[in-house]
N, C-alpha and C positions, 0 to 999 in steps of 0.2 A: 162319545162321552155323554153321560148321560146327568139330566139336571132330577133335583128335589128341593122342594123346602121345607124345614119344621120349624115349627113355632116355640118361643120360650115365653114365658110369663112375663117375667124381667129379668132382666140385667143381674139386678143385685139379690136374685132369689135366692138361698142357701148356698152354701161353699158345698158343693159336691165335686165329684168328680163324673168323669165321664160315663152314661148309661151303659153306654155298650162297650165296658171295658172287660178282661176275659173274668171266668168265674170259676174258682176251681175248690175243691175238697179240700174243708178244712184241715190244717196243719201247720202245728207250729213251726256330570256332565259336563264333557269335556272342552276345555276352557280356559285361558290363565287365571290361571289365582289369583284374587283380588288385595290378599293379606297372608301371614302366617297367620297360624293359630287355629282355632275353630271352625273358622269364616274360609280358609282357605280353599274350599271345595263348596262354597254356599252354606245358607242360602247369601241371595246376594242384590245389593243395593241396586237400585235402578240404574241408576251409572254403569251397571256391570253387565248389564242384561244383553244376553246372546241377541245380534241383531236380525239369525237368521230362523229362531223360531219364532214360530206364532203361536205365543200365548195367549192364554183364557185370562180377560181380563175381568178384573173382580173389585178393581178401583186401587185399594190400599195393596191387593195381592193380588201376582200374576204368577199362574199356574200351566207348568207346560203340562200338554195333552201328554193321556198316554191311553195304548189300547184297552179297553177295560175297567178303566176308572170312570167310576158317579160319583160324582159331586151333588153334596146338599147347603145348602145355607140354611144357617140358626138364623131365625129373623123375632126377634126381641116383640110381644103382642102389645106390650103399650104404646111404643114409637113405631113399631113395625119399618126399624130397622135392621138393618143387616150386622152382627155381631161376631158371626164366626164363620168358617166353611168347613165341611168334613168331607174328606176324602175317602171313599169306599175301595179299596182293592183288595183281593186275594182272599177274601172273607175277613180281613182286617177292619181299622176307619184310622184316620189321623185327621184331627182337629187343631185349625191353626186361626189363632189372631195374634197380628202388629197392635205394637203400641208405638208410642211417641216416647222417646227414653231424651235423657239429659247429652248435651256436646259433649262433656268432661267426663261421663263415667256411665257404666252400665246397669240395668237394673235385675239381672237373673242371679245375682245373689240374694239379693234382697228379696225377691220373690219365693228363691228356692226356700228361705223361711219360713214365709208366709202360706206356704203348702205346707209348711209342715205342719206348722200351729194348725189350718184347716183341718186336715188329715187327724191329728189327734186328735184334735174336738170333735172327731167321729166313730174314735175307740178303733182309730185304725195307725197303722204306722209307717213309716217314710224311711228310706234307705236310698245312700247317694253315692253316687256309682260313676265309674270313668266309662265313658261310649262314644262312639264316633267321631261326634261333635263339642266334646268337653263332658265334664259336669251335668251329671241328667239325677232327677230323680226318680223311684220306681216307689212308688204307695198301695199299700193295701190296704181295705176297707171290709171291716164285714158283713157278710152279703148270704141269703138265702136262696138256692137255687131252685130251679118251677117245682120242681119231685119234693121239695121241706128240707133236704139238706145245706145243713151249714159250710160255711165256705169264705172267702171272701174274693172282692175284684180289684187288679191289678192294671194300674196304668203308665206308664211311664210317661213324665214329662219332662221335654229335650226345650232345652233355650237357649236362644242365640245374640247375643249386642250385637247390630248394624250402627252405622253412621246415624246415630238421633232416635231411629227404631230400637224394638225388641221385639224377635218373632218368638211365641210358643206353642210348642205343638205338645198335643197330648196322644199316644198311638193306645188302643183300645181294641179289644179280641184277641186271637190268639196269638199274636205279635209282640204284644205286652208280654208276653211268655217266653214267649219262641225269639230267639235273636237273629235267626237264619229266615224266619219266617218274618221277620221287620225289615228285612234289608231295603225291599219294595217300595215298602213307608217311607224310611228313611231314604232312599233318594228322593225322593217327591219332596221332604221335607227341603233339600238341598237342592234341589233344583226353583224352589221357589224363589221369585224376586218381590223386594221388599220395597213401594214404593210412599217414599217419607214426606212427600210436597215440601212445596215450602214456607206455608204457613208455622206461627208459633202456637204450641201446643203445650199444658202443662204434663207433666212426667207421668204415664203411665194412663193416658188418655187411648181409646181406644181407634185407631188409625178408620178410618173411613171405608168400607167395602159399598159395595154394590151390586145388585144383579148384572150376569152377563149379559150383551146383549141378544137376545130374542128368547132368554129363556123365558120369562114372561108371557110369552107368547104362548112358548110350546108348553109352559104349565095349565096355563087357560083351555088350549085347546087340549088336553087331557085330561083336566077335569070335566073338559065338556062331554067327552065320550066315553067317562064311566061315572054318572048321572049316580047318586044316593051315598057315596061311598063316605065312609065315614072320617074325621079331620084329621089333615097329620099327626103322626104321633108324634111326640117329643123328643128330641132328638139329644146327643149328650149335654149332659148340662157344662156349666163352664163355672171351672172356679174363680171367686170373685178378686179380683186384684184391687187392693186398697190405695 
């Protein structure tokens, strides 16, 4: 598996959606279940976590390996903290952060609006869809592709209520398109554990990640042995949750 990092400005930089989500011509893990419903196949509480794989720990999220997945971390340039992590496969990305959600109730409805409203204040639109894991949204935005053709880009975003958490993932490239072609995504998203601590948090606080350990390392010594190269680029942006 392979590590990267990109940097974001802040946090609360515009409400976009994810960079690298696809862009097209315009036109108008096996285990008991831990619940019914959604959650039933993941992702899934710490408490649930298969005891016999070794996950990539990330702090707030624990990511099982798989062949051929690079992982990137959004690391926010004012606190230069850890905000998001993006998962690279198949020519795909899925971008996932926990938050801290309330005992009594969920918050991916409430959210699901507040993309929406996003989404229009971008002259783009939002359409909500049944998938795998419940209730997903898929938005498009318009978007200019490298050649000057108009178009726009498509992401879907998949939410899940845990116990106190809320994981959301945004899948971006051709995945957002192709449903056969997200399947990949979507287990990764499902196979992820969601760890809530036990500290008190207010609603919709953004869960704690971390670097893995020794990726720091092996970034350092990578940058050491391509000497000039110029700074990460910027990696998907994240929509802002109020």
């Amino acid at each position: 598996m392979a590590f990267g990092r990109s940097k974001k400005k802040n946090q609360n930089d515009g409400e976009e959606l994810a960079t690298e989500a696809a862009t097209v011509p315009g036109e108008d893990a096996t285990r008991q279940a831990p619940q019914s419903g959604p959650r039933r196949n993941g992702p899934f509480d710490d408490s649930e976590q298969d005891a016999g794989i070794d996950y990539l720990d990330l702090g707030a999220l624990k990511i099982r390996p798989r062949e051929g997945l690079q992982l990137r971390l959004e690391i926010e340039e004012k606190s230069q903290r850890v905000v998001a992590v993006t998962l690279d496969f198949g020519g795909s990305n899925l971008q996932l952060q926990a938050f801290a959600a309330p005992k009594s109730e969920g918050l991916w409805d409430e959210i699901r609006t507040q993309i929406a409203s996003s989404v229009g204040s971008q002259g783009g639109t939002v359409q909500e869809v049944d998938g795998p894991m419940g209730t997903e949204v898929v938005a498009k935005l318009p978007a200019q592709s490298s050649d000057g053709q108009k178009g726009y880009r498509v992401a879907r975003f998949l939410g899940v209520d845990g116990p106190r958490w809320f994981l959301r993932g945004v899948i971006g490239g051709p995945a957002a398109l192709d449903r056969a072609k997200a399947a990949d995504l979507e287990e990764l998203f499902r196979a992820t554990v969601v760890v809530r601590g036990t500290q008190p948090l207010p609603p919709k606080d953004l869960l704690q990640l971390k670097m893995p350990k020794g990726a720091a390392e092996q970034q350092q010594a990578a940058e050491a042995q391509r000497p000039g190269l110029s700074a990460p680029e910027r990696g998907p942006e994240i929509t802002e949750i109020r």
